[in-house]
C-alpha positions as CSV (number, residue, x, y, z in Angstrom):
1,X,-35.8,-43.8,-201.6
2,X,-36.5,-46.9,-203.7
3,X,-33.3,-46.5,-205.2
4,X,-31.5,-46.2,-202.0
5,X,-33.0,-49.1,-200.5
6,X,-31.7,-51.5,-203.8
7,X,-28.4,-50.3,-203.1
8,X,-28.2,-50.7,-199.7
9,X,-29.4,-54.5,-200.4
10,X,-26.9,-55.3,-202.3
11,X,-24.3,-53.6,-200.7
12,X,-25.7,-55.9,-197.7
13,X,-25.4,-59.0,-199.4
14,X,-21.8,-58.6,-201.0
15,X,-20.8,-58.2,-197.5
16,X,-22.6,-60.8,-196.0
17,X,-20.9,-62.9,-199.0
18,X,-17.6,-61.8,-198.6
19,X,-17.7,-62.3,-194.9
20,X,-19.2,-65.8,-195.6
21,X,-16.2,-66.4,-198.3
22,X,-13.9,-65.5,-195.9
23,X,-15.0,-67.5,-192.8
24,X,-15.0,-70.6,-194.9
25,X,-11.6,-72.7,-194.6
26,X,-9.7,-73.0,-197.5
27,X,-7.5,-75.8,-198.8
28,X,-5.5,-77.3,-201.8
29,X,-6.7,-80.5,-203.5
30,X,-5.6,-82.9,-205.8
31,X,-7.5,-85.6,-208.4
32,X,-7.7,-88.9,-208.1
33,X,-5.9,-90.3,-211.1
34,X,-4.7,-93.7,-212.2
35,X,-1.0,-94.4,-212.3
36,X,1.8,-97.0,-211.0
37,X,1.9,-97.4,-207.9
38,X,5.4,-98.5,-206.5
39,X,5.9,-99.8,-203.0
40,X,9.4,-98.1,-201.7
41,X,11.1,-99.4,-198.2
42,X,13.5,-96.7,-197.0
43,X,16.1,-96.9,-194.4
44,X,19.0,-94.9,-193.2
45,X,22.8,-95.4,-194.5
46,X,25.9,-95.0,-192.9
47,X,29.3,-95.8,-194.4
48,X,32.1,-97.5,-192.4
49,X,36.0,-99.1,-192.9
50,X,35.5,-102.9,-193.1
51,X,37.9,-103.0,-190.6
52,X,39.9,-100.3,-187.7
53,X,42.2,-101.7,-185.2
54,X,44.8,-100.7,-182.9
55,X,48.6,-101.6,-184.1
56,X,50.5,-102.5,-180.8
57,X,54.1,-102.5,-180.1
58,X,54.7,-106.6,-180.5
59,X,57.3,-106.6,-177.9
60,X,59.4,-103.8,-176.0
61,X,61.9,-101.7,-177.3
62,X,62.9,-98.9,-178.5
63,X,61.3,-97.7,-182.0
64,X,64.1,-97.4,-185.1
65,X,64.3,-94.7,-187.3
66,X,65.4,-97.4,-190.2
67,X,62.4,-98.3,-191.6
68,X,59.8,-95.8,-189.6
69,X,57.1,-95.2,-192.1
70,X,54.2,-93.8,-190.1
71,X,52.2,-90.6,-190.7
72,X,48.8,-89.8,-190.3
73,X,46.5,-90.5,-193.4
74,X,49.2,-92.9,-194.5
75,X,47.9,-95.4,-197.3
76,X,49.1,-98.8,-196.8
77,X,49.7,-102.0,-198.0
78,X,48.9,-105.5,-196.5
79,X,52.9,-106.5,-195.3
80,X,54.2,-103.4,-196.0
81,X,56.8,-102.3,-193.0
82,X,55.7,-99.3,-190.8
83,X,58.4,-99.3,-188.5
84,X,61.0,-101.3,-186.1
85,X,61.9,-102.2,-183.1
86,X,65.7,-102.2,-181.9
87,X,66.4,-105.6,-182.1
88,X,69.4,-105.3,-178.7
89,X,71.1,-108.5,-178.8
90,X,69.2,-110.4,-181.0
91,X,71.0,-109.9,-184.1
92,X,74.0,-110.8,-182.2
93,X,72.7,-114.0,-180.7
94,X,71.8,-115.1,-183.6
95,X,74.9,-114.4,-186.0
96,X,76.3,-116.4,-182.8
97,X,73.9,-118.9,-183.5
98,X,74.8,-119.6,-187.6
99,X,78.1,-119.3,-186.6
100,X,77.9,-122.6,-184.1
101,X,75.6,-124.1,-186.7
102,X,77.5,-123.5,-190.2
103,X,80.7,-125.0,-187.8
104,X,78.7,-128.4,-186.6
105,X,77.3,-128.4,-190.1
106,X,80.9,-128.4,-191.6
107,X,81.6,-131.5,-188.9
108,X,78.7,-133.5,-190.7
109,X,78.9,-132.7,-193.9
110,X,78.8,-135.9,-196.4
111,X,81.9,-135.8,-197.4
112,X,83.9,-135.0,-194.4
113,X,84.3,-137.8,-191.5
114,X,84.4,-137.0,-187.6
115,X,88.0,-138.2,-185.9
116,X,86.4,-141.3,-184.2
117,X,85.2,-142.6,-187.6
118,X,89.2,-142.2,-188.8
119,X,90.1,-143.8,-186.3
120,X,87.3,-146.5,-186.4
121,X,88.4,-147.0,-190.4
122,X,92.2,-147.4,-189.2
123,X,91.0,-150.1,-187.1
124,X,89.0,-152.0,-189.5
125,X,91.8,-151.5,-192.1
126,X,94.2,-153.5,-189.6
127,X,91.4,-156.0,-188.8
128,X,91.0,-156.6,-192.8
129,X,94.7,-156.8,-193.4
130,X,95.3,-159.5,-190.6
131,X,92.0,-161.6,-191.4
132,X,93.9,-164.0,-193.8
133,X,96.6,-164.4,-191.4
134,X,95.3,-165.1,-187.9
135,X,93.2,-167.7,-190.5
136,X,95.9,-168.9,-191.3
137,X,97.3,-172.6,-189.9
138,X,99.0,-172.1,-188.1
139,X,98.2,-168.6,-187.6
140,X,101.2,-166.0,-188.7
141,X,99.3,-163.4,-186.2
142,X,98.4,-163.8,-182.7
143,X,94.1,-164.8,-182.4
144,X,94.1,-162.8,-179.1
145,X,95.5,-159.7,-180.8
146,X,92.8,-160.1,-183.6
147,X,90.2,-160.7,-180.8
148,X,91.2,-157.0,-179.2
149,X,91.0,-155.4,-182.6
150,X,87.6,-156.3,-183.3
151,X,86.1,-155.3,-179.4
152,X,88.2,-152.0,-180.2
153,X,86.4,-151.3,-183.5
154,X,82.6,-152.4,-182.1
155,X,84.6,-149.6,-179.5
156,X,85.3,-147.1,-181.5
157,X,82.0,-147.9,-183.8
158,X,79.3,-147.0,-181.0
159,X,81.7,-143.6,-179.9
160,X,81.5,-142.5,-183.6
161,X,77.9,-142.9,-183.6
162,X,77.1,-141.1,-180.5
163,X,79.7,-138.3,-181.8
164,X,77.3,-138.3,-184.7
165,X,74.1,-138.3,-183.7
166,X,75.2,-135.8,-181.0
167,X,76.3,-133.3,-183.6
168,X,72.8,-133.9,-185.6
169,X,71.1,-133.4,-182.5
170,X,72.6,-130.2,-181.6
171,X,72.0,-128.9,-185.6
172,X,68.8,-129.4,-185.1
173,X,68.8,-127.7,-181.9
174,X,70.6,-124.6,-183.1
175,X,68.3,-124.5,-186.4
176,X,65.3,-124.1,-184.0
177,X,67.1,-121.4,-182.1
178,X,67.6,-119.3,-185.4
179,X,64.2,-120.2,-185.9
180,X,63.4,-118.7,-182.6
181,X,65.3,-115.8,-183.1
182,X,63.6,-114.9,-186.2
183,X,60.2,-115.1,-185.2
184,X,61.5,-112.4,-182.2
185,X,63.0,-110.5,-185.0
186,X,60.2,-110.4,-186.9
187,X,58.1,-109.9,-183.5
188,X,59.6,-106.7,-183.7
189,X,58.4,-105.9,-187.3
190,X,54.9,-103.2,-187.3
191,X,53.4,-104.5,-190.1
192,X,49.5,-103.6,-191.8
193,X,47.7,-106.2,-191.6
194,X,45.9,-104.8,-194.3
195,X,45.0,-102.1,-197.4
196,X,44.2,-99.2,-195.5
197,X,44.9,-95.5,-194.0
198,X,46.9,-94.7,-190.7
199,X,44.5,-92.6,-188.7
200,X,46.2,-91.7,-185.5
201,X,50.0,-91.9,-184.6
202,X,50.9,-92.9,-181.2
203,X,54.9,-93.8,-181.1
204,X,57.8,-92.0,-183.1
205,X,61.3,-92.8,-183.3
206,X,63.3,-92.9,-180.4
207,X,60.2,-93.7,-178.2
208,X,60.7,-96.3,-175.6
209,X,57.4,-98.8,-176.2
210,X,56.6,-102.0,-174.0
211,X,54.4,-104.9,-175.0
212,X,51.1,-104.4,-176.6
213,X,51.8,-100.5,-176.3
214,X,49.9,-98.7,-179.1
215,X,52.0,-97.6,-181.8
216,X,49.3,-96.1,-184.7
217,X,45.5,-96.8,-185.4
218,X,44.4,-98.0,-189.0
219,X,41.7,-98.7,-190.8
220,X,40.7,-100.6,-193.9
221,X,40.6,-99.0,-197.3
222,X,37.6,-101.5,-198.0
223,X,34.9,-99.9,-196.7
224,X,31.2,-101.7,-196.0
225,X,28.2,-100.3,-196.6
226,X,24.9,-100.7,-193.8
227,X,21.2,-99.7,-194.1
228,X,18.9,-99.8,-190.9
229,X,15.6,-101.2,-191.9
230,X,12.0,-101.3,-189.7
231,X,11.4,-104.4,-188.9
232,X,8.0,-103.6,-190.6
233,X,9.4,-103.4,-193.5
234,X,12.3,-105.8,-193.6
235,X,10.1,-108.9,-195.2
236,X,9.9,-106.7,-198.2
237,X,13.8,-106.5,-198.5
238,X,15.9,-109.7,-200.6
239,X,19.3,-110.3,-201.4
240,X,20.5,-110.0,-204.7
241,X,17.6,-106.8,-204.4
242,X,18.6,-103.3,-206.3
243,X,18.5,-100.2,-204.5
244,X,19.3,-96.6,-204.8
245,X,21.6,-95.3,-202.2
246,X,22.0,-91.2,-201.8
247,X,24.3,-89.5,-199.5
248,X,23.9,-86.0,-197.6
249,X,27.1,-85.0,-198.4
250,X,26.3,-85.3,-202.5
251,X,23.0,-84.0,-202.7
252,X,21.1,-84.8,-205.9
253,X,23.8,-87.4,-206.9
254,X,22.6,-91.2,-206.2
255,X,24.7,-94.2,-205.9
256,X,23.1,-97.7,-207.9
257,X,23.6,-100.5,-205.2
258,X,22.7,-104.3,-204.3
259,X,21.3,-106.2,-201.0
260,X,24.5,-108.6,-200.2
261,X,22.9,-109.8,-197.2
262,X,20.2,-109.0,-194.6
263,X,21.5,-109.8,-191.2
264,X,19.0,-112.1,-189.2
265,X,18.2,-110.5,-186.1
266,X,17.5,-106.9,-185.1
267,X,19.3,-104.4,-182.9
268,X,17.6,-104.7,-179.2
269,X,17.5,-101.1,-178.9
270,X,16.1,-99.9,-182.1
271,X,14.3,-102.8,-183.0
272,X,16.1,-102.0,-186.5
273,X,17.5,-104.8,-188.9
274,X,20.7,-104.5,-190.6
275,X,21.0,-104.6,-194.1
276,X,24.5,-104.7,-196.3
277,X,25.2,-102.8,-199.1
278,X,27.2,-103.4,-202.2
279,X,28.0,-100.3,-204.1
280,X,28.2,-100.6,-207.9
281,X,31.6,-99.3,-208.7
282,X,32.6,-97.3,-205.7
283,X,33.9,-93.7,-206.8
284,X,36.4,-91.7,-204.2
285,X,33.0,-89.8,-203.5
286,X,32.6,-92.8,-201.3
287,X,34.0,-92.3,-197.7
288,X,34.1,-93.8,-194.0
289,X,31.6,-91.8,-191.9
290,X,29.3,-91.1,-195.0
291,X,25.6,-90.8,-194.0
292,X,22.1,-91.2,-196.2
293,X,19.2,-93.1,-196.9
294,X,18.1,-96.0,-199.1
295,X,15.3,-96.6,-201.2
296,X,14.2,-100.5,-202.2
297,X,12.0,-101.0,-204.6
298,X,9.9,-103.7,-203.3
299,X,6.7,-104.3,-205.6
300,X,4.8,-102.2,-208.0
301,X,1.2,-101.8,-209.4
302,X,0.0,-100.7,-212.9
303,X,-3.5,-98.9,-212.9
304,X,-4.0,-98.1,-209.0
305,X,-6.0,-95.4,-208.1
306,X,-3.8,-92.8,-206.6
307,X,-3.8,-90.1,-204.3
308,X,-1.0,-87.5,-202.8
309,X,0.0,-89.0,-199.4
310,X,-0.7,-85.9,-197.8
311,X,-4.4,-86.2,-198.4
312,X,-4.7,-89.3,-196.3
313,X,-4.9,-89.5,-192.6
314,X,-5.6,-92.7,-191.0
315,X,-8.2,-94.5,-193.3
316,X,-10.1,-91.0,-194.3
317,X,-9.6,-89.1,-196.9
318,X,-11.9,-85.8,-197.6
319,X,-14.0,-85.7,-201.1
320,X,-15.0,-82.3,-202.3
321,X,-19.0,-82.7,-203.7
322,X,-20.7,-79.5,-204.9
323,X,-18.3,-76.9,-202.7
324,X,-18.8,-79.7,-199.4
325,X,-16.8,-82.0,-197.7
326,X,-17.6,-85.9,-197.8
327,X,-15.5,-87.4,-195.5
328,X,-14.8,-91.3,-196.9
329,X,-13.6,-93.9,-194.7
330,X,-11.0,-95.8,-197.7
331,X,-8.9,-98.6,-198.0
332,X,-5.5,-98.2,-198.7
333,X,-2.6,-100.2,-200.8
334,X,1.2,-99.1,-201.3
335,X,2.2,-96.6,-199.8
336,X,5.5,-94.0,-200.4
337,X,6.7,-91.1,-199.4
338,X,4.6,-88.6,-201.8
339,X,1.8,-90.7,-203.1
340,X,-0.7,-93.2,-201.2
341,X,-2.8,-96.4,-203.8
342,X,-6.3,-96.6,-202.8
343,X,-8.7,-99.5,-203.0
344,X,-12.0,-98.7,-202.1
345,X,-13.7,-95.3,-201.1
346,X,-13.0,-93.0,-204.1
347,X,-13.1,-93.0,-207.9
348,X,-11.0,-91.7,-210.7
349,X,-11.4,-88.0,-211.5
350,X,-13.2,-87.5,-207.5
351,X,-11.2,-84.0,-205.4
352,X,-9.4,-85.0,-202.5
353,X,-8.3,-82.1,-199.9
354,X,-4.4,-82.1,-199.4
355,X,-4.2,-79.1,-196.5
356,X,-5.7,-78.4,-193.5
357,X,-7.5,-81.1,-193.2
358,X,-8.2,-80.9,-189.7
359,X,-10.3,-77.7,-190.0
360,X,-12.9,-79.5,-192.1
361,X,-15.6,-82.3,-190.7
362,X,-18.4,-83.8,-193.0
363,X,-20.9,-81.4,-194.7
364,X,-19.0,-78.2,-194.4
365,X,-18.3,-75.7,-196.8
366,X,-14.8,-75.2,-198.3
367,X,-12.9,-72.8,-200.6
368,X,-10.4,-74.5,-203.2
369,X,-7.6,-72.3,-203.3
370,X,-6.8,-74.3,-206.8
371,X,-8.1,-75.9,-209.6
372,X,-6.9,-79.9,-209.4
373,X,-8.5,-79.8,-212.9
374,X,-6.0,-78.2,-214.6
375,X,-3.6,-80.5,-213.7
C-alpha cells in the first residue's frame, strides 16, 4: 500500500508538472550583444523615361511613304526623320520662287549693268566728249544742248537707281519667301526630338492628318531614377550620398547609386519627398516602369548594445531572470529593419523575448523554446 501510494505521488506530480509546462507560454529570445549599429533610411523606387511626349502632325497633309520610319519600339535618334508630310504645292512655289530670284540676281550681278545705267553711261559719254567744246570760245557746240544733256543724265541717273534698288528690294523679298517656304517644308518634317523608343503609332502612310494630330508617342532612352522618402527621415538624406538601389524584378541583384538631388518640398498627398537617383553605370537590366526600394546609409555606431527589432515594442522590451519575465521600460538609438541600438534598460549578455510578446506581463513564467546562448 506504501508502495502504491509513492507511485501514485509521483505519477501526481509529473502531471501536475507537465500540465504546468504546458500552460506556460513559450517564446524565442535573443542576447543582448555588442555590435555596429547602422542607421538605414529606406524608401520606395520607381524607374521612369526622362522624358515621353506626344509627336503631332506639324501641319496638315497627307503622310509620305518616302521617308516613313515609324514602328512601335523604334529606337531613335535626336533629328533623325520619322516621316513626311506631302509637301502639295510647296515644292513648286518655291522652285517658282529661285527661279524669279536666280533671274533678278542675274539683273544685279556686279558685273552686269541694268539698261537705264547703259543708257545713263551713253549720256555721260556724250556729255564728256562735248565738255571741251561747249568751253570753248566761242563755243563749237550749242550751251543749251549741253544744258539738256546733263538734266537728261541727273534723269536717267535717279531712274537707274530706283531700277536698282527696286530689283534689291525684291531679292530680298523673294529670299525671305524661300525662307518661308523652307521653314513650311521643314514644318512638315516628324522629327525626335530626342534619343529614345516609339511607344505607340498613331498615323501610317497614306493617312490624311490635320494640325497638331498625333502621329506616334516617344519616350526618352535616358531614363531618371526617383525614391519617395518620409519626411521623417528625409533630414538624414544628402546629395552626393551613396545608396543601394534593388529592384523587384532582379531579386538578390542590387544596383550601387548616388543622391543627385533631394527635391525641396513634399507631395501633398503622401506627405513623401522626392529623392533623385543616379545609377552607377546603368546595365540594360535597367528599364522604364522598374519598381524597388532604397536603402541610405545615414550614420553608424561602433559598440552599441543591440537587440533584434522584433524584441522591441514601444519603449519595452522583456528580460528573461531565473525562468520570469522583467519587463524594462529602455531607451532606444538607431533603428533598422532587423536590429534595434539600445541605450539604457538592458546589459550585454541579458535574454530578451523575440515572440509573443503580448502573452507575457511582468513576473510570469515562460518557456524558452531556444537557447540564445548558443548563439
Amino acid at each position: 500500500m506504501k508502495r502504491f501510494l509513492i507511485i501514485f505521488t509521483l505519477a501526481v506530480a509529473l502531471a501536475w508538472w507537465g500540465l504546468s509546462r504546458a500552460l506556460t507560454p513559450a517564446s524565442a529570445a535573443a542576447l543582448v550583444t555588442r555590435g555596429q549599429a547602422v542607421y538605414t533610411v529606406t524608401g520606395s523606387v520607381t524607374v521612369a523615361a526622362e522624358s515621353e511626349s506626344t509627336l503631332a502632325s506639324p501641319s496638315g497633309g497627307i503622310v509620305l511613304v518616302d521617308g516613313y520610319k515609324i514602328s512601335l519600339g523604334q529606337e531613335v535618334k535626336t533629328g533623325e526623320l520619322l516621316a513626311r508630310l506631302d509637301p502639295g504645292e510647296l515644292t513648286f512655289l518655291k522652285q517658282k520662287t529661285q527661279m524669279d530670284l536666280n533671274q533678278v540676281n542675274s539683273l544685279i550681278a556686279p558685273d552686269k549693268k541694268l539698261s537705264s545705267e547703259i543708257q545713263l553711261a551713253i549720256t555721260e559719254q556724250d556729255i564728256a566728249s562735248n565738255k571741251t567744246l561747249v568751253e570753248h570760245e566761242p563755243p563749237f557746240f550749242p550751251p543749251a544742248d549741253y544744258a539738256r544733256l546733263q538734266q537728261t543724265a541727273a534723269a536717267q541717273k535717279a531712274l537707274a537707281e530706283k531700277e536698282r534698288s527696286e530689283l534689291e528690294t525684291n531679292a530680298k523679298v523673294l529670299e525671305n519667301q524661300l525662307k518661308d517656304y523652307d521653314d513650311q517644308l521643314n514644318r512638315l518634317n516628324i522629327v525626335a526630338p530626342y534619343d529614345g523608343f516609339i511607344t505607340t503609332v498613331s498615323a501610317h502612310p497614306g493617312d490624311l492628318v490635320t494640325l497638331g494630330a498625333p502621329v506616334a508617342g516617344i519616350i526618352s532612352k535616358k531614363l531618371k531614377v526617383e525614391a519617395e522618402v518620409n519626411q521623417d527621415d528625409i533630414a538624414a538624406v544628402h546629395e552626393k550620398e551613396n545608396a543601394t538601389v534593388t529592384f523587384f524584378a532582379y531579386p538578390g541583384k542590387s544596383f550601387p547609386a548616388t543622391v543627385e538631388r533631394v527635391l525641396p518640398s513634399s507631395d501633398k498627398a503622401t506627405q513623401r519627398f522626392t529623392v533623385l537617383l543616379e545609377i552607377a553605370n546603368p546595365s540594360e537590366d535597367l528599364r522604364a516602369g522598374l519598381t524597388g526600394e532604397v536603402s541610405f546609409a545615414a550614420g553608424e555606431k561602433n559598440n552599441a548594445l543591440l537587440i533584434p527589432r522584433r524584441a522591441l515594442v514601444g519603449n519595452n522590451v522583456a528580460v528573461v531572470k531565473n525562468g520570469r519575465v522583467e519587463i524594462r521600460l529602455v531607451q532606444a538609438g538607431i533603428l533598422t529593419l532587423t536590429e534595434a541600438e539600445i541605450t539604457q534598460g538592458v546589459s550585454e549578455g541579458d535574454v530578451v523575448l523575440t515572440e509573443n510578446l503580448d502573452l507575457f506581463r511582468n513576473g510570469d513564467r515562460v518557456r524558452l523554446t531556444n537557447n540564445p546562448a548558443e548563439k
